[in-house]
Each structure stands twice: as structure tokens, then as C-alpha cells.
C-alpha positions as CSV (number, residue, x, y, z in Angstrom):
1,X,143.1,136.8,59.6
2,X,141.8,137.9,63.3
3,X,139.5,140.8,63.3
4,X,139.4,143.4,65.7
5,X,136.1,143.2,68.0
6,X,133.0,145.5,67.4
7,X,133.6,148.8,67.9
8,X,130.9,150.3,70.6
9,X,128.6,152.6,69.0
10,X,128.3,156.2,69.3
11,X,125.0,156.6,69.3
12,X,121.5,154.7,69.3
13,X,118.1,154.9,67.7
14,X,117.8,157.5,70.1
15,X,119.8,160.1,69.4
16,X,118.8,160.2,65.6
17,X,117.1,163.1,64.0
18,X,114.3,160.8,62.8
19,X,112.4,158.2,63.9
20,X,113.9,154.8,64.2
21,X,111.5,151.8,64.6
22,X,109.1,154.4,66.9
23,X,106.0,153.1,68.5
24,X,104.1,153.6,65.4
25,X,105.8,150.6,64.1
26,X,104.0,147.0,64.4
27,X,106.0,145.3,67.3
28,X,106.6,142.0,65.3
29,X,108.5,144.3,62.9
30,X,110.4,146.9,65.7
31,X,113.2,144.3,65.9
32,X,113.5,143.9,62.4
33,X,114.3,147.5,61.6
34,X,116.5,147.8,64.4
35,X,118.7,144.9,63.5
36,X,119.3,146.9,60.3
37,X,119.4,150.1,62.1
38,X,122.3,148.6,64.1
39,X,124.0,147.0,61.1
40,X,124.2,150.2,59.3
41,X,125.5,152.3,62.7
42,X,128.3,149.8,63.1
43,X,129.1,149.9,59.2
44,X,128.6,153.9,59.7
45,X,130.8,154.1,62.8
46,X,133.7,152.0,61.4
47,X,133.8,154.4,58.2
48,X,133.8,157.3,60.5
49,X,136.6,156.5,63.1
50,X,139.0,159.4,63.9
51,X,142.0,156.3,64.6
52,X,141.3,153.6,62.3
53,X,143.4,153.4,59.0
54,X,141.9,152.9,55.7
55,X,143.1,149.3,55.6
56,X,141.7,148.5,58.9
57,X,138.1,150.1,58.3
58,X,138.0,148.2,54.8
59,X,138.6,145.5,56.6
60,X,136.0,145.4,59.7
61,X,133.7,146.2,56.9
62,X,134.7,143.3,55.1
63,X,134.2,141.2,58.4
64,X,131.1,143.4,59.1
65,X,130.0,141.6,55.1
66,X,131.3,138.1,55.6
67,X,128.7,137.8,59.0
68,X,126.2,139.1,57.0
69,X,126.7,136.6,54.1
70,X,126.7,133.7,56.8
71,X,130.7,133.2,55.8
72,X,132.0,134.1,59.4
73,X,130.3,135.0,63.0
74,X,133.2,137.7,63.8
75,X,130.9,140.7,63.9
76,X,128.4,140.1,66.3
77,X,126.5,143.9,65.0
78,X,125.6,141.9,61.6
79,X,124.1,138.6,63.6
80,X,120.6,139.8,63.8
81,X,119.9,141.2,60.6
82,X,121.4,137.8,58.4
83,X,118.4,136.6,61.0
84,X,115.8,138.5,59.7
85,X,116.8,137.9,56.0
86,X,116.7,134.3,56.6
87,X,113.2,134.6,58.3
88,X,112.0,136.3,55.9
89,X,114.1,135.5,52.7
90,X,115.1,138.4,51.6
91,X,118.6,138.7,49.4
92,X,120.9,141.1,51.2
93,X,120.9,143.2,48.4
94,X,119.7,146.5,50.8
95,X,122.6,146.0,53.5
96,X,125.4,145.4,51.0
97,X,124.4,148.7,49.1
98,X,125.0,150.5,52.3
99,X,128.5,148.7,52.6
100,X,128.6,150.4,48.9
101,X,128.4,153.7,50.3
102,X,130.5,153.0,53.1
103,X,133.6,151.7,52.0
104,X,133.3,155.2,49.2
105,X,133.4,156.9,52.9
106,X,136.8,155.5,53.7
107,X,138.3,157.1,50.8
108,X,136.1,159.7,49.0
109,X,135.7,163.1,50.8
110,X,134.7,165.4,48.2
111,X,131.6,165.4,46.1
112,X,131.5,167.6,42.5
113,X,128.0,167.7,41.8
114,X,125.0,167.0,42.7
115,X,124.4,164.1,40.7
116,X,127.2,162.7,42.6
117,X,125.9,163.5,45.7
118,X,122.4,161.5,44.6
119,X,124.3,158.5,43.6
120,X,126.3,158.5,47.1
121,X,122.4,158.9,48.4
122,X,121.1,156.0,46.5
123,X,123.8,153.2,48.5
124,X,123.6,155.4,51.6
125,X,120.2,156.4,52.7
126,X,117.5,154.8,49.9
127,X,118.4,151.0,51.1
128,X,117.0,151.8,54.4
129,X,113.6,152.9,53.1
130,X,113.6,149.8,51.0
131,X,113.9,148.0,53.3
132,X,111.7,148.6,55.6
133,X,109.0,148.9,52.7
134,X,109.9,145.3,51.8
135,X,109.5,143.9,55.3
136,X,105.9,145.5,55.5
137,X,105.4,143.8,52.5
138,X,104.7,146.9,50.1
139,X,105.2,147.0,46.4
140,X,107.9,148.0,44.9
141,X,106.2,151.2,43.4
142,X,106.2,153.0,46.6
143,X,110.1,153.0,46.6
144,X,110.4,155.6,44.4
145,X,108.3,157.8,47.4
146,X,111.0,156.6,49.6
147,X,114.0,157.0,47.3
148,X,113.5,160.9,47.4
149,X,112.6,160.9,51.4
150,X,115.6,159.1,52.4
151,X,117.9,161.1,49.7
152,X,116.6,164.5,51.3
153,X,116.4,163.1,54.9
154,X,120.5,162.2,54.2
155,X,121.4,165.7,52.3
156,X,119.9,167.5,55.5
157,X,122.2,165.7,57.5
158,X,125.0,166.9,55.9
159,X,124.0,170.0,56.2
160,X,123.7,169.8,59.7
161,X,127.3,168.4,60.0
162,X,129.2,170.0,57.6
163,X,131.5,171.9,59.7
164,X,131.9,168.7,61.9
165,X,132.6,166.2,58.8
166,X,135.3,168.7,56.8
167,X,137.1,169.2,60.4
168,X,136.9,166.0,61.9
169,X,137.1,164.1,58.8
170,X,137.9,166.0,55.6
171,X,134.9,165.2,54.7
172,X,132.7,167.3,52.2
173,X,129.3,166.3,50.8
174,X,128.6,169.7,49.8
175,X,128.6,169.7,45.8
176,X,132.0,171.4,45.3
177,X,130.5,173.1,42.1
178,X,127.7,174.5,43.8
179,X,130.4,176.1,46.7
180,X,132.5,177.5,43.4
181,X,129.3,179.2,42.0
182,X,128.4,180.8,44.9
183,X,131.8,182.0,45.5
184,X,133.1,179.7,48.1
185,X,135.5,176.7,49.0
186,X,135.6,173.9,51.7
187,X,138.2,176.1,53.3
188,X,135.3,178.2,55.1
189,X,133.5,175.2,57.1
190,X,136.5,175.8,59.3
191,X,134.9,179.2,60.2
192,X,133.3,179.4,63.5
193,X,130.3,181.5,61.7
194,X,129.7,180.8,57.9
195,X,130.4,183.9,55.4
196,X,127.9,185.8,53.2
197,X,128.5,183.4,50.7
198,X,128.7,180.0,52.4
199,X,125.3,180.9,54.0
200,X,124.2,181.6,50.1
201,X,125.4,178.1,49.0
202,X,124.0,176.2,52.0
203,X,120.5,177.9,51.7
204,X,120.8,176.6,47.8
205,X,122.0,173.0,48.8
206,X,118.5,173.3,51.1
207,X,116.3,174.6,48.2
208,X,117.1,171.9,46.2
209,X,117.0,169.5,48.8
210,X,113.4,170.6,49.3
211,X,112.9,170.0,45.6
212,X,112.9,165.6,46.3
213,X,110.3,166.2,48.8
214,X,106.8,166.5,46.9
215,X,107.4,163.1,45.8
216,X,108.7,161.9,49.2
217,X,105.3,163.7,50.2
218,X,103.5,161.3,48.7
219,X,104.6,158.2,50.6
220,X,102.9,158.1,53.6
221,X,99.7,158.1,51.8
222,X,100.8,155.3,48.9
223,X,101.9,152.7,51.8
224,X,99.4,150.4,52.8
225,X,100.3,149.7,56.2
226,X,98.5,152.3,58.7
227,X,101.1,152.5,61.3
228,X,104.0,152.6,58.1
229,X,101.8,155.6,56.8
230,X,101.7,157.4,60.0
231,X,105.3,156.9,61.0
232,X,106.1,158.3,57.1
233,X,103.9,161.2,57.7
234,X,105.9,161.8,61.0
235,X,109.2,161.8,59.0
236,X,108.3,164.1,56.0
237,X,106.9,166.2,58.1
238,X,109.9,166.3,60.8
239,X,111.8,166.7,56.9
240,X,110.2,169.3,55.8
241,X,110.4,171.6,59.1
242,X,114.5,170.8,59.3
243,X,114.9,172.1,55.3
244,X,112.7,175.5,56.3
245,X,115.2,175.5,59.5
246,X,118.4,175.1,57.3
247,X,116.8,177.9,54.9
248,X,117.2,180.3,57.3
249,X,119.9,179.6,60.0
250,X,123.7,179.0,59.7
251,X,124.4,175.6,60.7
252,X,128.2,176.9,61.6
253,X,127.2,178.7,64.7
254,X,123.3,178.3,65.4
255,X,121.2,175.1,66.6
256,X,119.6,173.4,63.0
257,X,118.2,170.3,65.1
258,X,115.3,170.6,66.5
259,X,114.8,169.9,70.6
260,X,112.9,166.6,71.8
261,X,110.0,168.7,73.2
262,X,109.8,170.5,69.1
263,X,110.1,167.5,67.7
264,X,107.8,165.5,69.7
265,X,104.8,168.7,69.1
266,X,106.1,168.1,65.0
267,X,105.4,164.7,65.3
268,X,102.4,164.7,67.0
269,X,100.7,167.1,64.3
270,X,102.0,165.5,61.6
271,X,100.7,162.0,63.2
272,X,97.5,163.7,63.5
273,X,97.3,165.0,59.9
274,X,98.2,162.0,58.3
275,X,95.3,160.1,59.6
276,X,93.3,162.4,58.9
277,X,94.4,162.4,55.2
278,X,94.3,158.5,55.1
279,X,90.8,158.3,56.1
280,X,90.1,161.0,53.7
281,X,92.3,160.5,50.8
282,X,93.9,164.2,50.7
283,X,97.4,164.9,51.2
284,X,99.0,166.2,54.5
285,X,101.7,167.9,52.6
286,X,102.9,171.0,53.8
287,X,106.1,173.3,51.8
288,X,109.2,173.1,53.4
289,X,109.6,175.7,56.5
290,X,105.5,175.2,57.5
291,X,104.8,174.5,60.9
């Protein structure tokens, strides 16, 4: 069977809302992370295509697998990372979970619950806190830290995107019982503003997504890597100001991202205030919406 070339991405590390494989990561391990960065935007971006059918995603992500597995070279975006698990031996048990998740993207595009939603999150987003915990060599108790960081860090994304996955993709991640108790359907992400009670169910969707993050909060502090605790802090922090953002503003019709210059102000306090609570021992931790 001939597979289709790579796809070219649509976006890199860059343009992320997080930090991917930032300067506070060791060199030797930057290229590690991004080879799984990469792997997962290529699996991401073939699940997302506007043109692709169903059979032809399934089957770049089977191709996308079969590199990975060292059964085929077809898919030059999964090269690098069956690299880095055979330098380091590591099974490939993190990447194939996220081709778990998407392959249930090709199909799947509504969500009942929330429970459902935190199973999507647990092949989506926790495999990529894994592993990067795993290639910094850190036990296997912090990724329970991570689990809830990465969960929230994905559920904020989709509320950020929710008008743009229902009308580019029919997509909903929004827990359809949530929208029905608040008096709402998937019908009004079309809306160029959200109603009274869309905004009501997407401020609840953001409370509880704020409700994984005082464990997530206690990551950067249980990792023993310095730079790994200091590029956590970063992210819970950047986490934490994003939920207070999507408490308060429709993501329909006003900016929920924040700008590089915020960001990079967000960052740099939050760099500050984790080392400051590594040398000392106390937590940065700051509620959801805190500056």
C-alpha cells in the first residue's frame, strides 16, 4: 500500500499556548521533547484535516504507527522520536496512547460527560507529561502531578477553540450534559457572540477545569530536575492565568490567549517564584485568575 507523504504542519513549537522544550529545558533533552512534540503535531494535524476522509487519516496514522514501531520508514515526522526511544529504551507506550486519542478524533465529535472528556484527556494530553517526566528520569509518582496539568492544560484548549472545532470540524469536547443543564446545545458555538447561557456553561467547564489544578500545582516542586521544576512552574502558572481569563471572557467573540509580551511577563514571574519556592520548600501556587 503507498502512503501519501507527510502532511506539512500548521503550526510549530512556537505558536503553542505553552511552552514546548523552552530554554529552561537541559539542551541534551530539547531534541528529545521536540521529536515527540513533532510526532504528536503530525498525528494531531492528520486527525484534524478539513479534506482527508476518515479512511485516509486512519491510514497516515497507521503509517504514522508503523515508523514508529520500526516496521516501515514512510513517515519521516515519526523518525526521530523511534530514535530517542531506542537511545534511551523506552517502550512506545506514551506515543501510541496519543495515536489512541487520535484515531477517536477521526470519528468521535461529541463528548457526554465529563468523565468522558478525562478519559479522551488521559490518551491525548497526559502521555506528553509522561513523557517528558520519564526522559528526565523522574519517578513515576510525580505523574499523577502531571496527569491533572496536562488534563487541564488540554480542556482549556478547548475552550479556547470551541467555536473553531464545532464549525470547522463538528467537533465538540464540551460535556454535552453540562451544555443541557445549563440550558444550551452545540447549535450555539455557531453564534458569533455566545448566549447568556453558553457563557454560563463555559464559565462552569472552566471552574472545574480549575478544580485538577491544586494537584497539577504541586508538580513543579515534586520534580527533581531544576530546570523541569522551573519550566512546570512556568506552565501552571501560564494555566492558571488562561482558566481566570476563560472565567470571565466569551471565547466566541473576545481574545482568551494571552499576547507574547503577557505571556512572556507570566512566565517570567512564575520562573521567579518557583525558585524561590524550590530553595525554600513553599509552594508558588496561586488560585486560578491571580496574576
Amino acid at each position: 500500500m503507498t502512503i501519501a507523504p507527510d502532511l506539512d504542519a500548521t503550526k510549530t513549537e512556537h505558536g503553542e499556548n505553552f511552552p514546548v522544550a523552552s530554554l529552561l529545558i537541559a539542551p541534551r533533552l530539547r531534541p528529545h521533547v521536540l521529536s515527540f512534540y513533532r510526532f504528536a503535531r503530525a498525528a494531531d494535524d492528520i486527525a484534524d484535516h478539513p479534506t482527508l476522509s476518515e479512511s485516509s487519516k486512519f491510514a497516515r496514522l497507521d503509517a504514522l504507527e508503523a515508523t514508529l514501531l520500526g516496521k516501515s520508514d514512510s513517515t519521516k515526522a515519526a523518525l526521530p522520536l523511534r530514535s530517542v526511544l531506542a537511545e534511551r529504551g523506552f517502550a512506545p507506550t506514551h506515543p501510541l496512547d496519543l495515536l489512541t486519542a487520535f484515531r477517536a478524533d477521526v470519528t468521535k465529535r461529541r463528548y457526554a460527560n465529563w468523565d468522558e472528556l478525562m478519559h479522551y484527556c488521559r490518551y491525548s494530553a497526559m502521555p506528553v507529561g509522561r513523557f517528558v517526566l520519564d526522559l528526565h528520569g523522574e519517578d513515576q509518582s510525580t505523574w499523577a502531578y502531571s496527569d491533572q496539568l496536562c488534563a487541564g492544560l488540554q480542556v482549556i484548549n478547548h475552550l479556547q477553540d470551541c467555536a473553531k472545532d464545532y464549525c470547522e470540524l463538528d467537533r465538540v469536547y464540551l460535556p454535552l450534559d453540562m451544555m443541557a443543564a445549563h440550558g444550551t446545545s452545540v447549535d450555539a458555538l455557531a453564534e458569533t457572540r455566545a448566549s447568556p447561557a453558553l457563557r454560563a456553561c463555559l464559565r462552569a467547564i472552566a471552574a472545574k477545569t480549575a478544580t485538577l489544578m491544586p494537584e497539577a500545582s504541586k508538580l513543579p516542586l515534586a520534580v527533581r530536575d531544576g530546570r523541569l521544576g522551573l519550566e512546570t512552574g512556568v506552565i501552571v502558572s501560564l494555566a492558571h492565568r488562561l482558566i481566570g481569563i476563560l472565567l470571565v471572557c466569551d471565547p466566541l467573540s473576545e481574545p482568551v490567549h494571552l499576547t507574547k509580551v503577557g505571556a512572556a511577563l507570566q512566565a517570567a514571574r512564575a520562573g521567579a517564584a518557583t525558585l524561590v519556592a524550590r530553595l525554600s520548600g513553599s509552594s508558588p501556587v496561586k488560585r486560578s485568575g491571580e496574576g
